[in-house]
N, C-alpha and C positions, 0 to 999 in steps of 0.2 A: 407348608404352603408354598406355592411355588412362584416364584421370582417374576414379576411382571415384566412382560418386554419393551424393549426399547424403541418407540415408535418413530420410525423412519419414513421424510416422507424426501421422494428425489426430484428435483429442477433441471431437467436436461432438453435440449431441445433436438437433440439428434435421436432417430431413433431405434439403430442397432445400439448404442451406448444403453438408451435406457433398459434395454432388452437383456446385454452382458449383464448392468447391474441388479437388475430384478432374478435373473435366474439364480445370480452367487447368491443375493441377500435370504430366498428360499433354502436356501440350503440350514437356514442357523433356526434354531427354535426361541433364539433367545431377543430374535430381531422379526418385526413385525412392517412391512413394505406398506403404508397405510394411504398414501396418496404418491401419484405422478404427475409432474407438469413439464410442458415444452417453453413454458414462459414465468419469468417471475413474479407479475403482476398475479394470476391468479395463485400462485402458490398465499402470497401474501394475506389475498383475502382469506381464504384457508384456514389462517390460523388466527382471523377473528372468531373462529365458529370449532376450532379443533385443538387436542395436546398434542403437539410434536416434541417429542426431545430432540432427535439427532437431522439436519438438512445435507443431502449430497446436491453442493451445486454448483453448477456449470457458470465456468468463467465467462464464458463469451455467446452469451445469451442477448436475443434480440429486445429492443427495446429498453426495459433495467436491464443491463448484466450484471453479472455474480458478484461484484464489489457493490455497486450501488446498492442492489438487493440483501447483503450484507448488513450494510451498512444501515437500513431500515427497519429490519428483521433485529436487529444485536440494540435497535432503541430502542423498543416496542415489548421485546421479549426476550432480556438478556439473558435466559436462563435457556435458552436454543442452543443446541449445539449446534455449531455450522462445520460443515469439510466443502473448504472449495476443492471444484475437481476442473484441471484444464488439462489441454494437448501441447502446451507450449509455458513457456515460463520468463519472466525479465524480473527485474532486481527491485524497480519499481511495485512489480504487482503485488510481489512476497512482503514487500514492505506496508502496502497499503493493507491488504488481508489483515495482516496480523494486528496491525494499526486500529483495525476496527472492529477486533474482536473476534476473527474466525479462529476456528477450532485446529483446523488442519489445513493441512496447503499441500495435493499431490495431483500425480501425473498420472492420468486414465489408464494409459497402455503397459502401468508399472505396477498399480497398486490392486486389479481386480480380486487376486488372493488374497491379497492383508486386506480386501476393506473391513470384514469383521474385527478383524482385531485393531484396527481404528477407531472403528467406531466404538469398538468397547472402554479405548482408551480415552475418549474423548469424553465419554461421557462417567469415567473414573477422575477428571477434569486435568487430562493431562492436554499438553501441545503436542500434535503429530506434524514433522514436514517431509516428508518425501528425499528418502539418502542420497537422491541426485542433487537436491536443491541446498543442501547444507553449505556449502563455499558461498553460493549465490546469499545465501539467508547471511551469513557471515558479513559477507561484502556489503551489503544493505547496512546492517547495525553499524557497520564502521565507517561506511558513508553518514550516517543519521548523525555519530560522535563528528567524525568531521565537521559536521555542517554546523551542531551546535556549538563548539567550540568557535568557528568561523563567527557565527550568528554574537558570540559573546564579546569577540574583539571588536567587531564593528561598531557595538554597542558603546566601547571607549571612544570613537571619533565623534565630534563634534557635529552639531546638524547640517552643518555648511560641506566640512567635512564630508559626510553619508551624501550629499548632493554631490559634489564633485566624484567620487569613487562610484556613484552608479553612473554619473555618464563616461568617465571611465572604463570602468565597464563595456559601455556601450561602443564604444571604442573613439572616441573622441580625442582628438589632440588638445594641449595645455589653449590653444587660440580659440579654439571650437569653446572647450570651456568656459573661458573669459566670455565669448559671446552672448553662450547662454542664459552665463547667470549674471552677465552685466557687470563683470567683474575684470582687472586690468590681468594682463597675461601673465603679468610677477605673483602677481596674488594667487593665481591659477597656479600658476609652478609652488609657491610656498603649498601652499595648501595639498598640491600633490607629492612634494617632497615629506611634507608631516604625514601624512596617510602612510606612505610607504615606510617612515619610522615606526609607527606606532602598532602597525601589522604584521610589523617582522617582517619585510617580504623585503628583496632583492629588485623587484622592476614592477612597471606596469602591468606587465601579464599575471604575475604571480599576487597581485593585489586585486586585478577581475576576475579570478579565480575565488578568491573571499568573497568578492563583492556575488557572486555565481550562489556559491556555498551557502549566502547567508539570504538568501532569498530576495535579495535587491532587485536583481537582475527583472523581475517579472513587475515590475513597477513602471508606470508607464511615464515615458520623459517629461518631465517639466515643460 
């Protein structure tokens, strides 16, 4: 009995891209090209009505793009395989992707030969990223340890404490501080001098940098 194929359906909104990957994906008898979209929205509905195993899809897609799109598709029907595919890469994107479940992570003008054997790999449930992207992927994971590590010391200062160090942060002098939080400018200085014990750091900057790390930073001022 012969081996049922692996149904592929591709999200791309350019359309030589889609055209490169419809002629390679013809070539395999073991993959089967079963829907095309230029937009995420109707891929989606798609597959209230359809089986897809394996998704090639386009990062930078109008309206949902390919993270968003992701991220929908990986609640709904964790059992998808996703391969995002973009023209460009940041440390960011490779970390969201994988964050939420995609399959692979590669670069259009790099991967048109291997996309079979991605997709076979992908759906043997392995991770595929792209040999360019590997340092980048790296630097991502040892950013994320930093930040949690960060995230865990800040966790040791006190609430007063975490107020002071995010307007810090924000780059505030010990005076500004006293103002804000209605507190005498010795108090301000202690209270800055004990942050900067307790975080290990050496100065100001090297304590906004934690306060950065540990996601304070996007907290909106008091």
């Amino acid at each position: 009995m012969a081996a049922s194929k692996i149904k592929v359906c591709m999200v791309e909104d350019h359309a030589l891209t889609r055209t490169n990957f419809r002629y390679e994906l013809k070539k395999y008898d073991d993959i089967e090209l079963i829907a095309e979209f230029d937009n995420a929205e109707a891929c989606i509905c798609y597959l209230k009505e359809n089986k897809v195993d394996t998704i090639l899809m386009d990062l930078g897609l109008p309206y949902i793009n390919g993270l968003e799109a992701t991220k929908i598709i990986k609640k709904e029907y964790p059992d998808v395989k996703i391969i995002i595919t973009t023209s460009h890469e940041t440390e960011m994107e490779i970390f969201t992707a994988l964050s939420i479940g995609a399959n692979a992570y590669l670069i259009k003008d790099s991967c048109l030969n291997k996309i079979h054997t991605i997709i076979q790999s992908v759906n043997n449930g392995a991770i595929w990223i792209d040999p360019r992207l590997a340092q980048l992927t790296i630097n991502v994971f040892k950013h994320q340890k930093e930040k949690k590590n960060a995230s865990e010391e800040v966790i040791n200062l006190t609430e007063r404490e975490k107020e002071v160090l995010k307007l810090l942060a924000h780059g505030l002098s010990n005076t500004q501080i006293a103002k804000e939080l209605v507190i005498s400018s010795h108090t301000a200085k202690v209270h800055v001098s004990n942050i900067l014990s307790k975080l290990a750091v050496e100065d100001r900057v090297q304590a906004a940098v934690k306060a950065y790390q540990s996601d304070l930073y996007i907290e909106e001022l008091v």
